[in-house]
mmCIF file of the C-alpha atoms, coordinates in Angstrom:
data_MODEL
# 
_entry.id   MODEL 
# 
loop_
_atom_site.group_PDB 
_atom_site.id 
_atom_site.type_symbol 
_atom_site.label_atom_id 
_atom_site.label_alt_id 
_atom_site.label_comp_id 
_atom_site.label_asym_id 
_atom_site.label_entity_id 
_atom_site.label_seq_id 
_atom_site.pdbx_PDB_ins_code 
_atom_site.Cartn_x 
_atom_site.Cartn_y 
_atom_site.Cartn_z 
_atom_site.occupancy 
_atom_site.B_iso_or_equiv 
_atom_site.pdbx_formal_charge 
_atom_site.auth_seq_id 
_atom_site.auth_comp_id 
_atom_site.auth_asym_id 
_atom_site.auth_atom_id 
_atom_site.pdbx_PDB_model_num 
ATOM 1   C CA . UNK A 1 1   ? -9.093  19.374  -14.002 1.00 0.00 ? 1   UNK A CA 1 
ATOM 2   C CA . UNK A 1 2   ? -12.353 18.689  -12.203 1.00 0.00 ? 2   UNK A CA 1 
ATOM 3   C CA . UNK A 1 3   ? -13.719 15.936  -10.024 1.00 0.00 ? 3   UNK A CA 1 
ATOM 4   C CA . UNK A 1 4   ? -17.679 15.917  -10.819 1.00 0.00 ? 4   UNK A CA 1 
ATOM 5   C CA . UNK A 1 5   ? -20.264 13.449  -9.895  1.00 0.00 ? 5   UNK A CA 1 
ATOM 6   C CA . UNK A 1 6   ? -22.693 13.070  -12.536 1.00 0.00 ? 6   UNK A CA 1 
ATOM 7   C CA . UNK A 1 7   ? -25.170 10.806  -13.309 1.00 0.00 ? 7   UNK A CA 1 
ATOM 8   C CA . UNK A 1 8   ? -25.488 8.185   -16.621 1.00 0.00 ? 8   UNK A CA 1 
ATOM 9   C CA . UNK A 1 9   ? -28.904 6.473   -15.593 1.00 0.00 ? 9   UNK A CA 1 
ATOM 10  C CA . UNK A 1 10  ? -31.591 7.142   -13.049 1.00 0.00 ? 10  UNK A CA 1 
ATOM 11  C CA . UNK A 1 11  ? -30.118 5.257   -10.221 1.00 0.00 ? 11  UNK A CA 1 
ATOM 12  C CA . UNK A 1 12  ? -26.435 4.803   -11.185 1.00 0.00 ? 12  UNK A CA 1 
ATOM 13  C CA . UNK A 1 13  ? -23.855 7.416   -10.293 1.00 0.00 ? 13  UNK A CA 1 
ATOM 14  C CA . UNK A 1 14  ? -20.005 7.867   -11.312 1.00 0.00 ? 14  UNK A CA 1 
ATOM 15  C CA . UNK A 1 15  ? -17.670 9.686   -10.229 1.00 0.00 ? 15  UNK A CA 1 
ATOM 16  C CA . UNK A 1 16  ? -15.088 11.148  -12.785 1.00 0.00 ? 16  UNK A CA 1 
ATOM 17  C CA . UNK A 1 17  ? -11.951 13.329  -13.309 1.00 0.00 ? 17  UNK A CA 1 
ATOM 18  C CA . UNK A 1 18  ? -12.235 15.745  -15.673 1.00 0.00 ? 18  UNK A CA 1 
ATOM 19  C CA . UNK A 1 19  ? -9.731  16.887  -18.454 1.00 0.00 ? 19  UNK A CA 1 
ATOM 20  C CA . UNK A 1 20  ? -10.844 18.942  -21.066 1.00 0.00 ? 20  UNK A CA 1 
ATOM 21  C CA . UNK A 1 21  ? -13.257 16.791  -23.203 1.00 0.00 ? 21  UNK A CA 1 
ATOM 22  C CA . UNK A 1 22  ? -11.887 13.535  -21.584 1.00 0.00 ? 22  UNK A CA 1 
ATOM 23  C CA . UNK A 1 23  ? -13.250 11.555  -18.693 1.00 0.00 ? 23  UNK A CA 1 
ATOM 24  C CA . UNK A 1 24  ? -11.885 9.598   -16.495 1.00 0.00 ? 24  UNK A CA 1 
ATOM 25  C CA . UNK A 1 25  ? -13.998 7.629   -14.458 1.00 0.00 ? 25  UNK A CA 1 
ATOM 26  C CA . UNK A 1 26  ? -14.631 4.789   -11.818 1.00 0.00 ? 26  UNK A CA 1 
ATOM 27  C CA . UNK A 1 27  ? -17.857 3.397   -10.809 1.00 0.00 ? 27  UNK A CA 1 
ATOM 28  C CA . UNK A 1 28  ? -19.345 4.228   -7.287  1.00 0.00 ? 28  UNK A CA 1 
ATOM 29  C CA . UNK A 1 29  ? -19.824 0.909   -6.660  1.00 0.00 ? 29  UNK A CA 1 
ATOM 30  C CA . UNK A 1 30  ? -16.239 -0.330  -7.001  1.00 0.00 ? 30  UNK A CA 1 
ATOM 31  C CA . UNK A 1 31  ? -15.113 2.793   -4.581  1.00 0.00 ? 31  UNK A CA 1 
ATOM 32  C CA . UNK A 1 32  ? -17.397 0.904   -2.109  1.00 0.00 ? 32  UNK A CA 1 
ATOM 33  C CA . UNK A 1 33  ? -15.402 -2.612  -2.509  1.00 0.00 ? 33  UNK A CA 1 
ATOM 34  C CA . UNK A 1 34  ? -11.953 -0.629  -2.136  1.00 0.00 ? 34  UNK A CA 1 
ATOM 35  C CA . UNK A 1 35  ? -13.296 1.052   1.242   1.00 0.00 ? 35  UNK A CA 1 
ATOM 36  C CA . UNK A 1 36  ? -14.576 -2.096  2.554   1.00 0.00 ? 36  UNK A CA 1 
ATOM 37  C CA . UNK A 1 37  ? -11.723 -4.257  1.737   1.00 0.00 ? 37  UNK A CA 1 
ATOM 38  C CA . UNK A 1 38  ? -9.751  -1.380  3.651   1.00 0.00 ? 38  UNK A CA 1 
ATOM 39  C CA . UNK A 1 39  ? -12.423 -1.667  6.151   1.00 0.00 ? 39  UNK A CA 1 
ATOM 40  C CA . UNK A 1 40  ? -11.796 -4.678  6.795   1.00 0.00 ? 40  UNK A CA 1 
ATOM 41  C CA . UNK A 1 41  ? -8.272  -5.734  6.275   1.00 0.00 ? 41  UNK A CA 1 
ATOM 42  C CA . UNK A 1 42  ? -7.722  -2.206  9.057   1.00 0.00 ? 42  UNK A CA 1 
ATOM 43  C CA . UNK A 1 43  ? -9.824  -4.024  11.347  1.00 0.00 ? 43  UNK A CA 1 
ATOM 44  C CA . UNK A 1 44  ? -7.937  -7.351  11.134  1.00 0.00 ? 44  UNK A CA 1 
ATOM 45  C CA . UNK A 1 45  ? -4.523  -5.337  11.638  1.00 0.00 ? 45  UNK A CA 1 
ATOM 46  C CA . UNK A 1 46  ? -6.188  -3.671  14.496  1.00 0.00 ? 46  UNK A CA 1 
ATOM 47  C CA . UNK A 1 47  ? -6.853  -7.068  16.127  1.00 0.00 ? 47  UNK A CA 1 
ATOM 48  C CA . UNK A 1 48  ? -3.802  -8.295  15.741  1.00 0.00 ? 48  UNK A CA 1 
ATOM 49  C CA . UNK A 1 49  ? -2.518  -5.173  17.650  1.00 0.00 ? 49  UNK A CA 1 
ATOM 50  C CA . UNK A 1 50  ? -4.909  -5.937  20.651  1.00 0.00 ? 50  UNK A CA 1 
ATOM 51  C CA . UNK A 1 51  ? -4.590  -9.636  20.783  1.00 0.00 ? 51  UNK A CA 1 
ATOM 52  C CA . UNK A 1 52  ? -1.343  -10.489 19.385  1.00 0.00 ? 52  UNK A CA 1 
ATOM 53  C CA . UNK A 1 53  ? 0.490   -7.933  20.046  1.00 0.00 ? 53  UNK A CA 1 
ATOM 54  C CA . UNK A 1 54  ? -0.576  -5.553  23.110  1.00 0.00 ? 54  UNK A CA 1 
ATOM 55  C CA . UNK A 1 55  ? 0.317   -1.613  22.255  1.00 0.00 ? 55  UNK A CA 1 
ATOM 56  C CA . UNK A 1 56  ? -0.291  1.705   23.685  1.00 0.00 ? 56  UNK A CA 1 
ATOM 57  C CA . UNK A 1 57  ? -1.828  2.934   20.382  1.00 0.00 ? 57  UNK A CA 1 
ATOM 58  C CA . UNK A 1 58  ? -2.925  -0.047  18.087  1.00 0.00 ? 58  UNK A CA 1 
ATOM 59  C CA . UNK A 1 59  ? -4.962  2.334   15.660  1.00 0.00 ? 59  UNK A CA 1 
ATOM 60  C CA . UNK A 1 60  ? -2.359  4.662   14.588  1.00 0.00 ? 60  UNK A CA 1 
ATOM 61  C CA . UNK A 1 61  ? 0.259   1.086   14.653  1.00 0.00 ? 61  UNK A CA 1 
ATOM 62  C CA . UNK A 1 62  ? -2.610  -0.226  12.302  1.00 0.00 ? 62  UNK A CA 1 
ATOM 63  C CA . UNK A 1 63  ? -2.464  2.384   9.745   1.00 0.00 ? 63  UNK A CA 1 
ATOM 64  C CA . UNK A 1 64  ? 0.844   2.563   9.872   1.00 0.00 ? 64  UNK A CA 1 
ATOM 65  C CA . UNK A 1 65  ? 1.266   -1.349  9.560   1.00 0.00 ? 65  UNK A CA 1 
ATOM 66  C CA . UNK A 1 66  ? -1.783  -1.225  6.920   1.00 0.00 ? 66  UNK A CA 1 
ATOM 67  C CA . UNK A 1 67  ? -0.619  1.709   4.729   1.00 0.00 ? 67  UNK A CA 1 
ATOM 68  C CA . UNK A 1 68  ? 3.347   -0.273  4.486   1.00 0.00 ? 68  UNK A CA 1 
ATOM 69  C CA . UNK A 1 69  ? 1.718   -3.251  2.909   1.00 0.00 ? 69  UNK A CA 1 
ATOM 70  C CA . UNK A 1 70  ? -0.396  -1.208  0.611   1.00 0.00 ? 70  UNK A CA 1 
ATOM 71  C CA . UNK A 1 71  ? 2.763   1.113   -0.377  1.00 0.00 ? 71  UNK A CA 1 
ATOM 72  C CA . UNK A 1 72  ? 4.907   -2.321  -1.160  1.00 0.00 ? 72  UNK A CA 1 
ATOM 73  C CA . UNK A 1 73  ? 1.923   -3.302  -3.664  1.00 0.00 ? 73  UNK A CA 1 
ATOM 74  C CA . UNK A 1 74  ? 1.818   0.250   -5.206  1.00 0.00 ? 74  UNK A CA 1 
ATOM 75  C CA . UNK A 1 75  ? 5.424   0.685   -5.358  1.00 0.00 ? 75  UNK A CA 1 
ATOM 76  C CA . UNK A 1 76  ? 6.021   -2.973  -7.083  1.00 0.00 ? 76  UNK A CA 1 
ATOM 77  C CA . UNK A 1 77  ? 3.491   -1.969  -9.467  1.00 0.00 ? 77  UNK A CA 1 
ATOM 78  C CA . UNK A 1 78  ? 4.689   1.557   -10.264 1.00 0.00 ? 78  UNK A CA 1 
ATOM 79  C CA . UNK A 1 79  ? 8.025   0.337   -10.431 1.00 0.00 ? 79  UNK A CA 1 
ATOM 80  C CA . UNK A 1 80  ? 7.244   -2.282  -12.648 1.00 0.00 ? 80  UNK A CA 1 
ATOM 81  C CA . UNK A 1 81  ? 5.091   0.047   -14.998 1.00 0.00 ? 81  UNK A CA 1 
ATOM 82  C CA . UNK A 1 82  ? 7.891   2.821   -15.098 1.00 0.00 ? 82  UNK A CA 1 
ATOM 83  C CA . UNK A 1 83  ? 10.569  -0.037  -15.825 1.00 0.00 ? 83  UNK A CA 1 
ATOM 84  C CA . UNK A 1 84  ? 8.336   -1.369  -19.116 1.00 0.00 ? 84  UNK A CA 1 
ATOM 85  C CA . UNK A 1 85  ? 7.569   2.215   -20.150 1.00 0.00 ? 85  UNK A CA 1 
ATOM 86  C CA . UNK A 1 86  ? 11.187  4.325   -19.528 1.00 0.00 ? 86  UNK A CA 1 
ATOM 87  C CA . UNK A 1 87  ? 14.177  1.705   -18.526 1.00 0.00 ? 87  UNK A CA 1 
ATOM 88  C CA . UNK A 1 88  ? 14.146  3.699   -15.056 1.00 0.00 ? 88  UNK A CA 1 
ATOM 89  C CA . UNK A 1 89  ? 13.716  3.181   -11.465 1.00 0.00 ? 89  UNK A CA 1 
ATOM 90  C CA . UNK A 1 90  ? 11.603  4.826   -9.177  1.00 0.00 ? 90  UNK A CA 1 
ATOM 91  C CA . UNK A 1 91  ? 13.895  5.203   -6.417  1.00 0.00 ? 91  UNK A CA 1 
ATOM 92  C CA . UNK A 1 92  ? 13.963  5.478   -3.034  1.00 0.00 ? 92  UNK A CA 1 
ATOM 93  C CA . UNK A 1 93  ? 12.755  9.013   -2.550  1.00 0.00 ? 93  UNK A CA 1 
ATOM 94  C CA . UNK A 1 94  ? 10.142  8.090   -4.909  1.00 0.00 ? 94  UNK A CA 1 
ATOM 95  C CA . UNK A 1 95  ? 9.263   5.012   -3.095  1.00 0.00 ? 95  UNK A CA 1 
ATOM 96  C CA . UNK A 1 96  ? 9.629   6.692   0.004   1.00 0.00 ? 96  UNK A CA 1 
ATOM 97  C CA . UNK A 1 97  ? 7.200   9.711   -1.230  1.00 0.00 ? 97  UNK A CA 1 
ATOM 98  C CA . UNK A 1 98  ? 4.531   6.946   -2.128  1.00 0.00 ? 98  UNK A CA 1 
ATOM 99  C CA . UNK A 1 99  ? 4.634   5.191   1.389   1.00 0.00 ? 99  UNK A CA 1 
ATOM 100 C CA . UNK A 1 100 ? 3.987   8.560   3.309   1.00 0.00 ? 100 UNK A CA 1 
ATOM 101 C CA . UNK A 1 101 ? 1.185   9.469   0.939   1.00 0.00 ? 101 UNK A CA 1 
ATOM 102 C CA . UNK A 1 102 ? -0.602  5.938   1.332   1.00 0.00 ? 102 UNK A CA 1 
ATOM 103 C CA . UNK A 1 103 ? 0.031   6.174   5.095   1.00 0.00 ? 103 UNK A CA 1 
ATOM 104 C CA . UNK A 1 104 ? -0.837  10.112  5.278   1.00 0.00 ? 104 UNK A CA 1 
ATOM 105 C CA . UNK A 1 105 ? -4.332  9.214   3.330   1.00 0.00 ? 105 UNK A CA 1 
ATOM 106 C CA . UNK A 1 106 ? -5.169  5.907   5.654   1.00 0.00 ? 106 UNK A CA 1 
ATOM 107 C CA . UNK A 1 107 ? -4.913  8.415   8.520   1.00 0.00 ? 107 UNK A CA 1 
ATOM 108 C CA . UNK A 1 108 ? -6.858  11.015  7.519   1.00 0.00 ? 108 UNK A CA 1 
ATOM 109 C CA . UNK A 1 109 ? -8.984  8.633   6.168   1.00 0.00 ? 109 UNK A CA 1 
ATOM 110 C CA . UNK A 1 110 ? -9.069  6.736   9.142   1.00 0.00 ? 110 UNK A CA 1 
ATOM 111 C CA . UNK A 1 111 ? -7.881  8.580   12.226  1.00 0.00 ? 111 UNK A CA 1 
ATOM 112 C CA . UNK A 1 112 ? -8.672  12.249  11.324  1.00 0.00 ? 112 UNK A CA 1 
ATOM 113 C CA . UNK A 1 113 ? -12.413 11.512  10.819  1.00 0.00 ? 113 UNK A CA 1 
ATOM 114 C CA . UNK A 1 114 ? -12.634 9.015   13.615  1.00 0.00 ? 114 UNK A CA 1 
ATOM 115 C CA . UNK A 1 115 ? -13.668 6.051   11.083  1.00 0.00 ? 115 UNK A CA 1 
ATOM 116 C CA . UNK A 1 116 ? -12.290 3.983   13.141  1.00 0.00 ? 116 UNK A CA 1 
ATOM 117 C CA . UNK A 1 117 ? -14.613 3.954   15.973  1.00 0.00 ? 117 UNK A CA 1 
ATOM 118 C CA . UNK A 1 118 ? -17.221 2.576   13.218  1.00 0.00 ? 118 UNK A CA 1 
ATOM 119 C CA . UNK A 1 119 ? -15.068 -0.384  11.840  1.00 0.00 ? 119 UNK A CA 1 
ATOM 120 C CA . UNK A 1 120 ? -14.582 -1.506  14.761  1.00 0.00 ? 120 UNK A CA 1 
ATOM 121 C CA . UNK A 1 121 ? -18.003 -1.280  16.239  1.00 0.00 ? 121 UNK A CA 1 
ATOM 122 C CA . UNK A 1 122 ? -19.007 -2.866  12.741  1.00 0.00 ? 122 UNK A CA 1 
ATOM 123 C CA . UNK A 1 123 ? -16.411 -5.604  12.839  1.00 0.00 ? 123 UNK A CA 1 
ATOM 124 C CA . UNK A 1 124 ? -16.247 -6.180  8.969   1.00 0.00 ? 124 UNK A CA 1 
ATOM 125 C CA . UNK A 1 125 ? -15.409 -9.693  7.604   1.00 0.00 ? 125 UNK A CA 1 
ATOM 126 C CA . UNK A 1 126 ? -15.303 -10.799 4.009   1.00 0.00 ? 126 UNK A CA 1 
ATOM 127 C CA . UNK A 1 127 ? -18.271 -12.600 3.249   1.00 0.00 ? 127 UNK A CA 1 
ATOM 128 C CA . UNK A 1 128 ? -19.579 -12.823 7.253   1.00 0.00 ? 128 UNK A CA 1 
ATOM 129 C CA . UNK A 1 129 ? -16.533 -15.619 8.173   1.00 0.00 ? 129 UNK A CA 1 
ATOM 130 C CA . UNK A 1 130 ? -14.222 -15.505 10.258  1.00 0.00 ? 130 UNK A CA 1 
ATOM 131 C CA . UNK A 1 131 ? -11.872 -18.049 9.524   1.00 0.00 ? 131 UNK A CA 1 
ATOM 132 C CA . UNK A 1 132 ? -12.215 -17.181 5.227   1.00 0.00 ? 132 UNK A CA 1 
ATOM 133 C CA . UNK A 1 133 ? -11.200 -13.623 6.310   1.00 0.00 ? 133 UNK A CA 1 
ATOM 134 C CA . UNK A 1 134 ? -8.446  -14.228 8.688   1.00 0.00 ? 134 UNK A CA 1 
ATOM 135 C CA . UNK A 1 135 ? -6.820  -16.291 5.970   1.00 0.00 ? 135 UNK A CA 1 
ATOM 136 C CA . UNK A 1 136 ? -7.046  -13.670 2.900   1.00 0.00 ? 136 UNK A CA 1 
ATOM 137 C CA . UNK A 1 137 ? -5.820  -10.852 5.819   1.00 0.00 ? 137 UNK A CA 1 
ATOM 138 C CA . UNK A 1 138 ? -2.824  -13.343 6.310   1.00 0.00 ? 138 UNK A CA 1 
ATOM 139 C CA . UNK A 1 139 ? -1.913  -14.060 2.875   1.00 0.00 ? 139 UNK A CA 1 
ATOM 140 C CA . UNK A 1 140 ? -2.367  -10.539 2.105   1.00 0.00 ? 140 UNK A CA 1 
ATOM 141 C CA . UNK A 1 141 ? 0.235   -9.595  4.952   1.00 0.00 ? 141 UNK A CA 1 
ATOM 142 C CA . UNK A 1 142 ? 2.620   -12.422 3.809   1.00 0.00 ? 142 UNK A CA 1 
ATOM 143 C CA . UNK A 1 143 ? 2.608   -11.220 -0.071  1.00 0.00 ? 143 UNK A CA 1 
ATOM 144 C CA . UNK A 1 144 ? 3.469   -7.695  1.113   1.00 0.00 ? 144 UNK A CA 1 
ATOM 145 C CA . UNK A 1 145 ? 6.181   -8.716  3.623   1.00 0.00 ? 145 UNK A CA 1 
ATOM 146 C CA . UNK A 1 146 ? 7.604   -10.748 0.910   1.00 0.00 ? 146 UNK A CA 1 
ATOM 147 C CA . UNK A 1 147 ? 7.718   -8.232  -1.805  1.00 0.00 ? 147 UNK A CA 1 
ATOM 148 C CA . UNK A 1 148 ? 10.506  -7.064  0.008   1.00 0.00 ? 148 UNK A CA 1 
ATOM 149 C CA . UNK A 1 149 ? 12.330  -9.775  -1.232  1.00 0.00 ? 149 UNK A CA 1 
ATOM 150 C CA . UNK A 1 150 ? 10.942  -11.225 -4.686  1.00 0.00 ? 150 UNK A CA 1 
ATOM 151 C CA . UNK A 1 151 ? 10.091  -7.474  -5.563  1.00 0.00 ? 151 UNK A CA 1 
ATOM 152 C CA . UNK A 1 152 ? 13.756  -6.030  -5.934  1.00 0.00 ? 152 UNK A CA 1 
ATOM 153 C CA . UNK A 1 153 ? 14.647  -9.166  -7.304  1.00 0.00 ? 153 UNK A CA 1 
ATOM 154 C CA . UNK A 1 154 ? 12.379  -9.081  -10.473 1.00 0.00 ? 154 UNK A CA 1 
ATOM 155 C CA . UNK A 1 155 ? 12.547  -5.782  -11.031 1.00 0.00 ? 155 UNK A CA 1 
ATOM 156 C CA . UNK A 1 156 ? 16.529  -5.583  -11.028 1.00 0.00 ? 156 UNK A CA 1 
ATOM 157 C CA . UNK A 1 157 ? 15.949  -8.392  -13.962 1.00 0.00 ? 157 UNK A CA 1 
ATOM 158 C CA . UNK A 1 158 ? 13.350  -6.350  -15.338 1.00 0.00 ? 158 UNK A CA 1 
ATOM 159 C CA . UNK A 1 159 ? 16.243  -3.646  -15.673 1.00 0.00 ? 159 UNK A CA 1 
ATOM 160 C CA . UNK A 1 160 ? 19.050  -5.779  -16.637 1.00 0.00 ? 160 UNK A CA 1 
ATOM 161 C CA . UNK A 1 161 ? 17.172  -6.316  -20.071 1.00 0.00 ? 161 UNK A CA 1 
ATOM 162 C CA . UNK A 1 162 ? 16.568  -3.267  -20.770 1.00 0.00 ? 162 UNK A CA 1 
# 
């Protein structure tokens, strides 16, 4: 198993995971969108640390804060996937596992390297406004927190029927 950059044309690169004869592969380009939408939504949590609500250490609070919502998406989605392919759960230590590996990665990702520093100097936005970027940062917030309660919900159905 091998991660390899190659190259398909003369100026478009992918990056790939390597199994055997098999490929697996994602697009440069869409790595970019991921980062930046981290970028940016990290940079929105941040402010709310500063403005909203004053802390000693609002970048590690942020990546902490960031990498929960993230884990309650992943873990829905895993959950769901494992539920329509097995008739299992997940379960808590494997929900728990997934939330400390999100989190761990966001701060090595951000903190270790000191990316930080550079999103917030850059102040990313989604599509250069404010006010379009504050309200997909809030909705995204208010889906996560709210997993916690639709998410159980659907996925104890989910198992019922199996």
């Amino acid at each position: 198993m091998k991660l390899r950059i190659y190259r398909r044309t003369d100026n478009y690169y992918d990056t790939g995971l390597s199994i055997g004869n098999k490929t697996v592969g994602c697009d440069v380009k869409e790595a970019f969108y991921v980062i930046g939408v981290m970028n940016v939504l990290y940079y929105y949590y941040y402010l709310i640390y500063i403005r909203v609500i004053p802390e000693t250490r609002p970048s590690i609070n942020s990546i902490f804060t960031l990498g929960f919502s993230i884990s309650l998406w992943v873990n829905f989605s895993s959950q769901v996937v494992l539920i329509k392919t097995s008739c299992q759960s997940i379960g808590v230590w494997g929900m728990m596992s997934i939330s400390l590996i999100i989190i761990g990665c966001l701060y090595y990702y951000f903190l270790r390297n000191e990316r930080y520093k550079e999103v917030i100097e850059s102040q990313p936005k989604f599509f250069e406004n404010h006010i379009l970027t504050t309200v997909i940062v809030v909705t995204f917030f208010l889906l996560s927190a709210s997993s916690l309660v639709w998410g159980p919900i659907i996925t104890k159905s989910m198992l019922d029927q199996c």
